[in-house]
C-alpha positions as CSV (number, residue, x, y, z in Angstrom):
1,X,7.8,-0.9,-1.0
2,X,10.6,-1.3,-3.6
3,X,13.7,-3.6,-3.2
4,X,16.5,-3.4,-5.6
5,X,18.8,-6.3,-5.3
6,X,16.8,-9.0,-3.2
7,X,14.4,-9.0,-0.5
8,X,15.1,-7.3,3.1
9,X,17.7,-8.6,5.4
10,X,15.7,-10.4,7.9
11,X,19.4,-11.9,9.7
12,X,20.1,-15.3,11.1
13,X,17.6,-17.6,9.5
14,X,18.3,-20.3,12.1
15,X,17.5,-18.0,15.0
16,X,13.5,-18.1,13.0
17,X,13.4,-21.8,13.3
18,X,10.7,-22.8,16.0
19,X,11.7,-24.3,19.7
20,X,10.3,-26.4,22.2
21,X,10.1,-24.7,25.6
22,X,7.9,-25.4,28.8
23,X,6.7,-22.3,31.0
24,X,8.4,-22.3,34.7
25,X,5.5,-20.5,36.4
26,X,2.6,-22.5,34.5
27,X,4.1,-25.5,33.2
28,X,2.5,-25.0,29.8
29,X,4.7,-26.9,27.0
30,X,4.6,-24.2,23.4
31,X,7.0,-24.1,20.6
32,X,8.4,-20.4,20.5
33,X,10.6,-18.2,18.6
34,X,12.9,-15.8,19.3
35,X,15.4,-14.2,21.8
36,X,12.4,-13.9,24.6
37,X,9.7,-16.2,23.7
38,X,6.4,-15.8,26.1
39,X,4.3,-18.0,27.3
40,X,1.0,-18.2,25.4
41,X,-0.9,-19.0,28.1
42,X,0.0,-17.2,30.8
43,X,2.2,-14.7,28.9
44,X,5.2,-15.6,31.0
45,X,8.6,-14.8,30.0
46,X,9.6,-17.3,32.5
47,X,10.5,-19.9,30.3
48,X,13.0,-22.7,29.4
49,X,14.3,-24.7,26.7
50,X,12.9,-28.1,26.3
């Protein structure tokens, strides 16, 4: 693949940055990233902010 003029636009850089959240149906504690982070152990989307 071939950029001219800088790499792709991958948006909000903060919105990349790794969060704490704990699971509501497991309570599995995970850093996650994204809009809908999942659950990595029970693959949840049930989830909160820490």
């Amino acid at each position: 693949m071939c950029t001219v003029g800088g790499g792709p636009d991958i948006g909000n850089i903060e919105a990349l940055v790794a969060k704490d959240y704990e699971c509501l149906d497991c309570k599995s504690k995970f850093k996650g990233m994204g809009r809908r982070p999942m659950c990595p152990s029970c693959q949840s989307r049930n989830v909160k902010a820490a």
